[in-house]
C-alpha positions as CSV (number, residue, x, y, z in Angstrom):
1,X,-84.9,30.7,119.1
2,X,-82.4,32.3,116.5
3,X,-82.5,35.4,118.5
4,X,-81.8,33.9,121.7
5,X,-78.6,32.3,120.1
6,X,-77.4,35.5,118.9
7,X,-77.8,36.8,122.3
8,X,-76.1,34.1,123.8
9,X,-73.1,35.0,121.3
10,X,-73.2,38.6,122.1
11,X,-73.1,37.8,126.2
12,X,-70.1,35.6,125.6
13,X,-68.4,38.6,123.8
14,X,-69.2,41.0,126.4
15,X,-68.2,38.7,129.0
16,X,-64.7,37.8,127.3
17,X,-64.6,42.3,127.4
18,X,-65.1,42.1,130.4
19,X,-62.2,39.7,131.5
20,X,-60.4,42.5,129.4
21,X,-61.1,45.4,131.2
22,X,-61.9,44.3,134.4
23,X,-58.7,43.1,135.9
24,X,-56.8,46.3,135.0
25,X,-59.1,48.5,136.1
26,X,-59.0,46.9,139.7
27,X,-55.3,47.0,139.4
28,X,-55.4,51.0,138.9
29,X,-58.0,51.3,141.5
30,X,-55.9,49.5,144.2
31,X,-52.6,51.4,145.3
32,X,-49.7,49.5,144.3
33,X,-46.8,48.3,146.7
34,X,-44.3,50.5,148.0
35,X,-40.7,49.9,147.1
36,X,-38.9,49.7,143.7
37,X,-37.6,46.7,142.6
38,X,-35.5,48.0,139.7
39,X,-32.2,46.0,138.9
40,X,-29.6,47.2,136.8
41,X,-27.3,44.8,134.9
42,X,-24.3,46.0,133.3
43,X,-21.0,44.2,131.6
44,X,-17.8,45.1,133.0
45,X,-15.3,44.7,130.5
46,X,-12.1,45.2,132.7
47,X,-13.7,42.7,135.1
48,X,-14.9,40.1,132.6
49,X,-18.0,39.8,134.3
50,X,-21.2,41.7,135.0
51,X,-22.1,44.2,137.8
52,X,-25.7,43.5,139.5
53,X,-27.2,46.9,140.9
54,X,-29.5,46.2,143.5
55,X,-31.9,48.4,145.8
56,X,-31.7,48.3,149.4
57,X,-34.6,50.2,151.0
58,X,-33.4,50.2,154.9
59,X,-29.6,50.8,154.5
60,X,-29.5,54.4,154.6
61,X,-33.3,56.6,155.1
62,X,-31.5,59.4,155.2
63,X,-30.2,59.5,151.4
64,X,-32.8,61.3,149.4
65,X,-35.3,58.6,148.2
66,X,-34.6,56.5,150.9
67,X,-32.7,54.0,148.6
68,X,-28.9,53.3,148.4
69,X,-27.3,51.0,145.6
70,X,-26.0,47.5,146.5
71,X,-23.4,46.8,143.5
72,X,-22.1,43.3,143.2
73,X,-20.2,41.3,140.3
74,X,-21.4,37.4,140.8
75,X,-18.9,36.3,142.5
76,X,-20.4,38.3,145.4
77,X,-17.6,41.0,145.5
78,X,-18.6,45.0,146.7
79,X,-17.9,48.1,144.5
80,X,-19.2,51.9,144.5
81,X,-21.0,53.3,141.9
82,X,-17.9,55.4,141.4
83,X,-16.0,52.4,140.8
84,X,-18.8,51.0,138.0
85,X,-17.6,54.3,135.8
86,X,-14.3,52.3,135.2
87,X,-15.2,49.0,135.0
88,X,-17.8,49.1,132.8
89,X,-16.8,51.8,130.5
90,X,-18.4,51.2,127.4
91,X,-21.8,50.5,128.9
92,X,-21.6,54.1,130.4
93,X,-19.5,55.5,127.5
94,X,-22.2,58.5,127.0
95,X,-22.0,60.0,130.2
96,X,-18.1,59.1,130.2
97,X,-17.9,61.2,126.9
98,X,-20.1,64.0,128.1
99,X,-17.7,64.4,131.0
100,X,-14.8,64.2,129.2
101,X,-13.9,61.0,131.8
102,X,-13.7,58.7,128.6
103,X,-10.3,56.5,128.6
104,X,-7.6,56.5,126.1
105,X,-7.3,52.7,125.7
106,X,-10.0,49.5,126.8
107,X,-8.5,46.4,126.8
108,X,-5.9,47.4,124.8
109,X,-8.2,48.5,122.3
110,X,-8.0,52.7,121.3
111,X,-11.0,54.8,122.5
112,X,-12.7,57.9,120.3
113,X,-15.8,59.7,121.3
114,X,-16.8,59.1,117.8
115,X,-16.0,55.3,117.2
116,X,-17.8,54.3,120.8
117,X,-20.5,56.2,119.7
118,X,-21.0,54.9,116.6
119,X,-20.4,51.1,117.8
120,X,-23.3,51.9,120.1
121,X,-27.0,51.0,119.6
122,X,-29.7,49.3,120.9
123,X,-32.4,46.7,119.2
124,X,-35.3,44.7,119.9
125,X,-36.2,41.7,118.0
126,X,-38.0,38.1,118.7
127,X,-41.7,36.6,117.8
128,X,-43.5,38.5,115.6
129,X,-44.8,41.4,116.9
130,X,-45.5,44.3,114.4
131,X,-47.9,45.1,112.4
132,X,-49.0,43.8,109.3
133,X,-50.8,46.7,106.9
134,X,-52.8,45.9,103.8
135,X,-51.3,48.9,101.9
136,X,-47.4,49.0,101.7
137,X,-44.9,50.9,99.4
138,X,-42.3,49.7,97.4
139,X,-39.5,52.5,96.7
140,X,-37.8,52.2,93.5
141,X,-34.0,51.1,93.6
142,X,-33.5,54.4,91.6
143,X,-35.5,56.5,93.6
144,X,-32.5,58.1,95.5
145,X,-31.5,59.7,91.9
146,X,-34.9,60.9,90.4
147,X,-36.7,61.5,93.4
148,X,-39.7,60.5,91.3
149,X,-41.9,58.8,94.7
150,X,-45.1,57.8,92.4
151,X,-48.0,56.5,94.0
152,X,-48.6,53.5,91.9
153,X,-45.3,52.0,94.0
154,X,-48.3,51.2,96.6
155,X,-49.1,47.7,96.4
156,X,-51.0,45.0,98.8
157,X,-51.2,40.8,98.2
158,X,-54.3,39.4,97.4
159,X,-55.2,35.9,96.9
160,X,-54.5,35.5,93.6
161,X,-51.3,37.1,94.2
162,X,-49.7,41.0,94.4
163,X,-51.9,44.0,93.7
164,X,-50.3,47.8,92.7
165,X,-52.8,50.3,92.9
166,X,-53.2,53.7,91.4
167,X,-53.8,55.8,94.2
168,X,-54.7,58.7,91.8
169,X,-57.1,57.1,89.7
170,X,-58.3,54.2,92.7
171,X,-57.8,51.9,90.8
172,X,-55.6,48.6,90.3
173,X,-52.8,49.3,87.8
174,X,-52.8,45.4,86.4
175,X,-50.2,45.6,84.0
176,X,-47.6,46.0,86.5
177,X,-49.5,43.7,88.9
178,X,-49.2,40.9,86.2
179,X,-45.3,41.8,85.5
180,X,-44.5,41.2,89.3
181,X,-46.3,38.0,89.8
182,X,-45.0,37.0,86.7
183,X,-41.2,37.6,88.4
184,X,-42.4,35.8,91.5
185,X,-43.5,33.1,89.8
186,X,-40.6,32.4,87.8
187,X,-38.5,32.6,90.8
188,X,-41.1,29.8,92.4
189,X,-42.7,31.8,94.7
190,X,-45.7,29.8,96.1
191,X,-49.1,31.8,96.7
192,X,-50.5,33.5,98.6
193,X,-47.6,35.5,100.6
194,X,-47.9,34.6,104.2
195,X,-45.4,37.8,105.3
196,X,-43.5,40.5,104.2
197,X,-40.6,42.2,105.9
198,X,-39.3,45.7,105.0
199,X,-35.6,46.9,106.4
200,X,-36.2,49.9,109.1
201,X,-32.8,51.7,107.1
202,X,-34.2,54.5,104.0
203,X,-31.3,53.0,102.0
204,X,-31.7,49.9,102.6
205,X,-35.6,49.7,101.5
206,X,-34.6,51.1,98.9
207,X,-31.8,48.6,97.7
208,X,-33.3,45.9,98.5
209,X,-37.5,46.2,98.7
210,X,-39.4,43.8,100.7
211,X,-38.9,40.2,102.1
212,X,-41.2,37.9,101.2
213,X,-42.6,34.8,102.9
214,X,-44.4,32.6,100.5
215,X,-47.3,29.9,101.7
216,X,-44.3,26.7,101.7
217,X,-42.2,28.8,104.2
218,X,-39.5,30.0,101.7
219,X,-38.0,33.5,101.4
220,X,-37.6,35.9,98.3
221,X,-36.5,39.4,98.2
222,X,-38.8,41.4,96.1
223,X,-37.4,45.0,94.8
224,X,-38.2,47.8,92.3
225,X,-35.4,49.0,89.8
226,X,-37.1,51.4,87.2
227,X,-40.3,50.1,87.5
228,X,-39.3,46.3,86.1
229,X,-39.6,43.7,88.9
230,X,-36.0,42.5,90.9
231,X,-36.8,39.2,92.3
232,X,-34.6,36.4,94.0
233,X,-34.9,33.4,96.2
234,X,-32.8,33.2,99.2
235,X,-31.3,30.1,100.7
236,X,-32.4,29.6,104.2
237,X,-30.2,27.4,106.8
238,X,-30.7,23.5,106.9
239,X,-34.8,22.9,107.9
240,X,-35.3,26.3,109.0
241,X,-38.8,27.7,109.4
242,X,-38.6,31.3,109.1
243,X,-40.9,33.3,112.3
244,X,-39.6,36.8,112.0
245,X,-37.0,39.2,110.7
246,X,-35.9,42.0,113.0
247,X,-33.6,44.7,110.7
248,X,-31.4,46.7,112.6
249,X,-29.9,49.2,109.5
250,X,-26.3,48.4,110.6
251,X,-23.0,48.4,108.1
252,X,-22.1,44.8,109.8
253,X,-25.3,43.2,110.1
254,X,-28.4,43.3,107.7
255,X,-31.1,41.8,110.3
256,X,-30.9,38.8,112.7
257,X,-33.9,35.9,112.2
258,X,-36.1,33.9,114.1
259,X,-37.2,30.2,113.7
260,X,-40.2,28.6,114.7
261,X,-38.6,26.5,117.1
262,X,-37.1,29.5,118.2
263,X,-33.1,29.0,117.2
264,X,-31.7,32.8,116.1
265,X,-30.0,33.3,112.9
266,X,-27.7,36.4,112.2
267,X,-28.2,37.6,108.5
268,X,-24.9,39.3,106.7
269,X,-26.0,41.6,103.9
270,X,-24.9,38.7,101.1
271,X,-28.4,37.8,102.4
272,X,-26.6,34.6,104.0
273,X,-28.0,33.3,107.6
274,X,-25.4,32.0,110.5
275,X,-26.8,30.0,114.1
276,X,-26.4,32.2,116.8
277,X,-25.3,30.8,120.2
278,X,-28.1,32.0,121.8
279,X,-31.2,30.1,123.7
280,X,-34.2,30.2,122.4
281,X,-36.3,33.3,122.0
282,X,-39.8,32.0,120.8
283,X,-42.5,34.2,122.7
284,X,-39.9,36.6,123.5
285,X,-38.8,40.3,123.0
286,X,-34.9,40.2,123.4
287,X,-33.0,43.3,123.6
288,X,-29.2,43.7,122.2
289,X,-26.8,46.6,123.4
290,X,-24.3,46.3,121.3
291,X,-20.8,48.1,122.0
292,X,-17.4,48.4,120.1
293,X,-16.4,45.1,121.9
294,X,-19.1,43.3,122.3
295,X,-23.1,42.9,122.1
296,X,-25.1,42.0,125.7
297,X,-28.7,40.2,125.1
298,X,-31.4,40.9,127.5
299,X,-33.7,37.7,127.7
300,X,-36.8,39.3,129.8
301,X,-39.0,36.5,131.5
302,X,-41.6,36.2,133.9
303,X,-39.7,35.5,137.3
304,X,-35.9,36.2,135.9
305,X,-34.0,38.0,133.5
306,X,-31.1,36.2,131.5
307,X,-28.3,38.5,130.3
308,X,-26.0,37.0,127.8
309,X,-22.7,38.7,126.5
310,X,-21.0,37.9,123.5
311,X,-18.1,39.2,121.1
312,X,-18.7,41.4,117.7
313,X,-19.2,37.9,115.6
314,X,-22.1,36.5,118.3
315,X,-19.6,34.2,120.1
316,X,-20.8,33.3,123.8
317,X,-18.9,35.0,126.2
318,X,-20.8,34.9,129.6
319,X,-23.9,34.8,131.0
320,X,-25.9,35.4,134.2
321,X,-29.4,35.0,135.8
322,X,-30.9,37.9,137.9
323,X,-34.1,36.6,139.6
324,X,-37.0,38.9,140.1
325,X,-37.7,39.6,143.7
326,X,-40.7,39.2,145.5
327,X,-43.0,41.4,145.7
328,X,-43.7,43.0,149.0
329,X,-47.4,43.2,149.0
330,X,-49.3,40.4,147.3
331,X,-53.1,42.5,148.4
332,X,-53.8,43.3,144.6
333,X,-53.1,39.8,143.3
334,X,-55.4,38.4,146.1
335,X,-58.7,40.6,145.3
336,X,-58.0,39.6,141.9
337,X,-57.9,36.4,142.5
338,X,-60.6,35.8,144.3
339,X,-62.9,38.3,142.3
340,X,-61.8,37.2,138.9
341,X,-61.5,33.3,137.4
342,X,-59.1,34.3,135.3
343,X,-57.4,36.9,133.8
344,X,-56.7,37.8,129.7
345,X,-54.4,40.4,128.3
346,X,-53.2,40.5,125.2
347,X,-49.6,41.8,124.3
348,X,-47.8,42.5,120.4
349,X,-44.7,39.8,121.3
350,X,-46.8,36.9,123.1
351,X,-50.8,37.4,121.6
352,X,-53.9,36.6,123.4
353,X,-53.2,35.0,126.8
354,X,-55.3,33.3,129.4
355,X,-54.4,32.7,133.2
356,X,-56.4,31.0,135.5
357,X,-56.4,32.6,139.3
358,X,-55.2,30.9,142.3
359,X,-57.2,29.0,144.9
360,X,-60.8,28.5,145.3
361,X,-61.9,31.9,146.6
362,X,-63.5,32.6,143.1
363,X,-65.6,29.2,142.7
364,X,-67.3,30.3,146.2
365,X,-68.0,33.9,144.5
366,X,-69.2,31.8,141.1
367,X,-71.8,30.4,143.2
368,X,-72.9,33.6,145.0
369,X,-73.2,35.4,141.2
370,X,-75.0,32.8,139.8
371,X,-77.5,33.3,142.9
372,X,-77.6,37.0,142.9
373,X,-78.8,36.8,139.0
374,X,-81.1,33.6,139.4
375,X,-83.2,36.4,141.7
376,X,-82.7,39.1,139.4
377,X,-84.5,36.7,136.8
378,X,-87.3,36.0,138.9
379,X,-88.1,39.6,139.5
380,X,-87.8,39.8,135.9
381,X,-91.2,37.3,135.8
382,X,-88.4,34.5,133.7
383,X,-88.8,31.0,134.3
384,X,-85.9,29.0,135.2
385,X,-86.9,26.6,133.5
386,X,-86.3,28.6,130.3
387,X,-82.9,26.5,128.5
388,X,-81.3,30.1,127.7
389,X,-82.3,31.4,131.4
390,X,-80.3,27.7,132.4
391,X,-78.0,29.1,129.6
392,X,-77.1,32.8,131.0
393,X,-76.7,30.5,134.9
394,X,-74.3,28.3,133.4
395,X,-72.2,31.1,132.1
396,X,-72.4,33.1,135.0
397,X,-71.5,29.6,137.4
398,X,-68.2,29.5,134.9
399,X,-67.3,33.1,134.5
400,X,-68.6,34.4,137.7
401,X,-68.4,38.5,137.8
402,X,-67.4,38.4,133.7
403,X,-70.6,36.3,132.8
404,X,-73.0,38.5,135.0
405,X,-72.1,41.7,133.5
406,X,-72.1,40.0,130.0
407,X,-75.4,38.9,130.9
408,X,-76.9,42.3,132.3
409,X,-75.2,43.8,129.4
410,X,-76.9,41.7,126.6
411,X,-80.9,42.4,127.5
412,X,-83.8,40.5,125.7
413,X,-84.1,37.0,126.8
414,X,-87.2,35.6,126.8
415,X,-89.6,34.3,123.7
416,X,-91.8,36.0,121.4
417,X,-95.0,35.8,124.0
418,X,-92.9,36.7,127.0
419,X,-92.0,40.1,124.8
420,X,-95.5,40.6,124.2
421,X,-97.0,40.4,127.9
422,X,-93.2,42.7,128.7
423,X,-94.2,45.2,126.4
């Protein structure tokens, strides 16, 4: 009896890698549909208003690909792609510079090569979605003078609170374990740590060590300055419930912060937090171009893509939807649908997520899997009678193709006397 349950267990698991493996796979093995349905958004400062790039596949065969660009603002005006160069200068300021084509003035606003270039980067932030390791590092404050990068800085949080090994000797170094959750606790941090956050900037790390998330939701900074703990609380805004901190290593900006309920917060580097204007990004990965005069957000979703412009201090300028087109061939999503119940993938931004398939077509093949292994059994001399033979039915009935591999997978059903006369 126990050893049947344990089987039923490890069927279930193989099923659920199944449901993992399977739908990709098929995806892969079928060819995908021609066209390209890239879309190129960009912000057009002269204009006020953003340029929507466009493929259209039967407008000119000749041209090499067989594509030529349909360029639009949103008020449904036409321009070239040569015209784009000079409206939207400072979203194609690197090949501008790299031509020497770069303008004198923007807006009124002076031009360099090497101020437009150093205005310029790109970040991604939203829900949690890195990694957590047990072992980190914690680099002194004074580190940049001595040089002296020890190896009893490596520390990891246990239940009862932070842990600094001795890497050399293996070994927990709990003297300066004790003096660092003596710091935390007399700054009221709240075991056990429920996140830590490190800035992506060398100098930064160093300056200001790790953020810490205790078990009540509130945030301490946690640094290193000769060894001696550098603790502090920090104040977040109103009823905020930190999710996430994104760093971005930038002179202006220290990191910008995501809530549970998915508001964004900018944080300065006094370690202060400000609302952003900005929808929600819970479940999301948001990307931000940022310029000399201003920052465009890329909101990626599942049928559109929400661009959002706004000036150097996060005010909203404008905004605009691009919906995704259709796709041209919908074959692949239709075997899938009808082979497979549902469909799992897991991604860093959004976790473990289920979809159920479309239609019917898949409770028909349910029926015609659970049939195909109910005469498999019988071969096999099992009765169906047997409550884990009804058992490995009922799973194959729910999960169709998943459950009969996870099934076939998993051998040994049967009790001790059918083993005996099997073997």
């Amino acid at each position: 009896m126990g050893r049947n349950c344990i089987r039923l267990i490890a069927v279930l698991f193989a099923a659920f890698a199944a449901a993992m493996v399977l739908p990709p796979l098929v995806g892969r093995i079928i060819p995908s549909p021609g066209g390209y349905s890239y879309v190129k958004v960009v912000y057009a400062e002269r204009l006020g208003d953003f340029l929507v790039s466009q493929p259209d596949y039967g407008k000119d065969a000749g041209r090499p690909g067989g594509v030529e660009w349909t360029i639009r603002d949103t008020h449904g005006n036409e321009y070239t792609a040569d015209a784009v160069d000079t409206l939207a200068v400072l979203e194609n300021a690197s090949q501008l510079i790299f031509e020497g084509r770069l303008p004198a003035t923007l807006c009124g606003v002076g031009l360099t090569p090497e101020e437009v270039s150093a205005a310029d980067f790109t970040m991604y932030f939203g829900d949690r979605g890195d990694r957590s390791y047990g072992l980190m590092d914690l680099p002194d404050q004074l580190s940049y003078r001595s040089q002296d990068y020890r190896t009893d800085d490596l520390f990891r949080f246990a239940e009862e609170g932070i842990e600094f090994i001795d890497a050399a000797e293996n070994r927990v170094d709990r003297e300066k374990s004790l003096r660092f959750r003596e710091a935390l606790d007399a700054a009221g941090f709240v075991r056990p740590c429920a996140w830590a956050w490190k800035p992506t900037d060398a100098a930064d790390a160093e300056a200001l060590g790790y953020f810490l998330l205790d078990a009540r939701g509130c945030l301490y900074r946690m640094g290193m300055c000769g060894g001696e703990p550098d603790v502090e609380p920090i104040a977040l805004p109103g009823e905020c419930r930190l999710r996430n901190l994104s760093f971005c290593g930038r002179p202006e900006l220290l990191a910008l912060a995501l809530a549970d309920d998915g508001t964004l917060y900018r944080m300065d580097r006094d370690l202060t937090f400000r609302c952003l204007e900005l929808p929600p990004a819970r479940n999301l990965r948001v990307a931000m171009h940022s310029t000399l005069l201003f920052r465009k957000f890329v909101y990626e979703r599942s049928d559109r893509t929400d661009y959002y412009v706004t000036d150097l201090d996060f005010r909203m300028l404008d905004s605009c939807t691009v919906a995704h087109p259709p796709r041209r061939d919908l074959t692949r999503e239709r075997i899938i649908n009808v082979l497979f119940p549902l469909t799992v993938w897991l991604t860093p931004w959004q976790g473990l997520r289920f979809a159920g398939s479309e239609g019917w077509g898949w409770a028909l093949l349910n029926l015609v899997w659970c049939g195909v292994l109910a005469l498999l059994l019988r071969r096999r001399g099992e009765s169906l009678r047997n409550p884990f033979v009804v058992a490995d039915l009922a799973v194959t009935l729910l999960l169709g193709l998943y459950g009969l591999i996870g099934v076939l997978a998993i051998p040994g059903l049967g009790t001790e006397r059918n083993l005996k006369k099997r073997f």
